[in-house]
Residue frames relative to the residue before (quaternion, step in Angstrom):
aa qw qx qy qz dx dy dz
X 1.0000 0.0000 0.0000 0.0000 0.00 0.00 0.00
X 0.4548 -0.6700 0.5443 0.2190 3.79 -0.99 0.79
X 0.2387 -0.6804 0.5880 0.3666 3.47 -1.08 0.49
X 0.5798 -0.4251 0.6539 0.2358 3.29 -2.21 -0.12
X 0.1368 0.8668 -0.4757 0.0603 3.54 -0.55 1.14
X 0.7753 0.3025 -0.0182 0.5542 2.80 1.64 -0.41
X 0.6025 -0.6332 0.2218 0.4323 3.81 -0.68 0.89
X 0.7408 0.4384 -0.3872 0.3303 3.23 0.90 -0.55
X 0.6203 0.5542 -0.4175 0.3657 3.27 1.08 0.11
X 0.7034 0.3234 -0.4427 0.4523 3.21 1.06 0.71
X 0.6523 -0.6442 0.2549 0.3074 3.38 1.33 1.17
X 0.4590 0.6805 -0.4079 0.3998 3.28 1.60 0.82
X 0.1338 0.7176 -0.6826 0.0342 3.49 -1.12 1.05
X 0.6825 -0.4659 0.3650 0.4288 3.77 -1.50 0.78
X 0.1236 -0.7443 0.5649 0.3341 3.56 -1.03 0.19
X 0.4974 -0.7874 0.3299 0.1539 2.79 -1.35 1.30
X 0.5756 0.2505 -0.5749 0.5248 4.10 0.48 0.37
X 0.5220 0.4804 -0.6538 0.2631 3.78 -0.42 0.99
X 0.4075 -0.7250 0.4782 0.2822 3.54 -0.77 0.68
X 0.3471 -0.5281 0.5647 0.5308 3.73 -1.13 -0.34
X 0.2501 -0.6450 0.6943 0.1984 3.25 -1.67 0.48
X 0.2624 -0.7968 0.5439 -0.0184 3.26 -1.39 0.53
X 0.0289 -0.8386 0.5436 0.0171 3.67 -0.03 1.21
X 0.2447 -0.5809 0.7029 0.3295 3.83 -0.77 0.92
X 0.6245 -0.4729 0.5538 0.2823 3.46 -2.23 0.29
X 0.4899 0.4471 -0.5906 0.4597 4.39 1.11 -0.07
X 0.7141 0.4094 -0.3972 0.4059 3.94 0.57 -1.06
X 0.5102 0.5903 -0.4752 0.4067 4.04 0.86 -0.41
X 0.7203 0.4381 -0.1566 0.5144 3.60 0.59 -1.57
X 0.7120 0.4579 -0.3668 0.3857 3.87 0.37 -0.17
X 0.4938 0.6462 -0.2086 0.5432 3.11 2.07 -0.94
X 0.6853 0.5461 -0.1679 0.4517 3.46 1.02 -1.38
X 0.6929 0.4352 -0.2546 0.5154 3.51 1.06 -1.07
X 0.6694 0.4504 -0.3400 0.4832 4.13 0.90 -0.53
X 0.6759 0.2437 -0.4844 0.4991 3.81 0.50 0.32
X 0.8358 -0.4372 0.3223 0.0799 2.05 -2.31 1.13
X 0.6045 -0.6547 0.3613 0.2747 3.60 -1.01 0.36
X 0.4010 -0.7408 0.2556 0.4744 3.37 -0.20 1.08
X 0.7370 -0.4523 0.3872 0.3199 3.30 -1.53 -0.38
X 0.5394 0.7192 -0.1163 0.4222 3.44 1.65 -0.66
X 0.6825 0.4422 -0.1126 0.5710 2.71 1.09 -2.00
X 0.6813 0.4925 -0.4196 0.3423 3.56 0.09 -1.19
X 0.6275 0.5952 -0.3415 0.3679 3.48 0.89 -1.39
X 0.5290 0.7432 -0.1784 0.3689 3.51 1.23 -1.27
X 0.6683 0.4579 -0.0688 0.5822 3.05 0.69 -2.09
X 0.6980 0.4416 -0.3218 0.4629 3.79 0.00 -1.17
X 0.8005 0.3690 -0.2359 0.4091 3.85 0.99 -0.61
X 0.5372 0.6692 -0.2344 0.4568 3.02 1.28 -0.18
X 0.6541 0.3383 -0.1294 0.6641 3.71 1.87 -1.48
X 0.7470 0.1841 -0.3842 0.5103 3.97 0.75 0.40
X 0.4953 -0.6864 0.4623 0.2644 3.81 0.68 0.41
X 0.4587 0.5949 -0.5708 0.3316 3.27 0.90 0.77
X 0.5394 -0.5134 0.4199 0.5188 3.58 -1.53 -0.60
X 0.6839 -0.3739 0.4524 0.4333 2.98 -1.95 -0.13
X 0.6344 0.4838 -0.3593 0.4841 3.94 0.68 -0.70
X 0.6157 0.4789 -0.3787 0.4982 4.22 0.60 -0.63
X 0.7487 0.2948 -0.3293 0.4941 3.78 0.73 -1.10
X 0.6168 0.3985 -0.5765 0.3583 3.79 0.35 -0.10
X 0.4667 0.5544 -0.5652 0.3943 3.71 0.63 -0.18
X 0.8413 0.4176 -0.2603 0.2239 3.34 0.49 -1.10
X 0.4656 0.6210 -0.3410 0.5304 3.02 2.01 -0.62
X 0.6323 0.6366 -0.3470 0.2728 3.63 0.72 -0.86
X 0.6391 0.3287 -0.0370 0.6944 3.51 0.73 -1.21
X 0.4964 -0.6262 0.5805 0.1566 3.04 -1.67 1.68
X 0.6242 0.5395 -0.3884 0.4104 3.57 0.42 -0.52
X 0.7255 0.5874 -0.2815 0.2221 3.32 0.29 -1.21
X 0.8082 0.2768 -0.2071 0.4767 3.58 1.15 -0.84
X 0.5131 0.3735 -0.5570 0.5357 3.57 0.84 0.87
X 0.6178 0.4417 -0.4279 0.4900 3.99 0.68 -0.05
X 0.4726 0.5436 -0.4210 0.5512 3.83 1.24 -0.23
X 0.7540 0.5255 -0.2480 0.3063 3.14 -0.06 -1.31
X 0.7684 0.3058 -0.2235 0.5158 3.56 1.15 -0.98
X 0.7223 0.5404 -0.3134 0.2968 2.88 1.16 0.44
X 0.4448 0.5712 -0.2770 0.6318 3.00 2.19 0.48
């Protein structure tokens, strides 16, 4: 069997009534600054400001209950 190296061997070409789009890097970074915080990081942060581990706060991240009962309880 032959490999596929190249685009045209998988019968790919640009379609043509799509335009090119263009994104300057102020709209990349404003985009960049309106999502949310990753999941990782928060977990991180939250363990880092109660000295717990990273295994104790996913428990707490896990279960919906757990980090508004944390919370009043700090």
């Amino acid at each position: 069997m032959r490999t596929k190296d190249q685009d045209y061997d998988y019968r790919f070409f640009q379609e043509p009534d799509l335009p090119d789009v263009s994104i300057d890097k102020e709209r990349v970074a404003m985009c960049a600054e309106m999502l949310p915080e990753v999941p990782f990081t928060q977990k991180k942060q939250f363990a880092a400001s109660h000295q717990m581990s990273i295994s104790d706060v996913k428990i707490i991240f896990g279960n919906a209950w757990c980090l508004p009962l944390f919370n009043k309880c700090i």
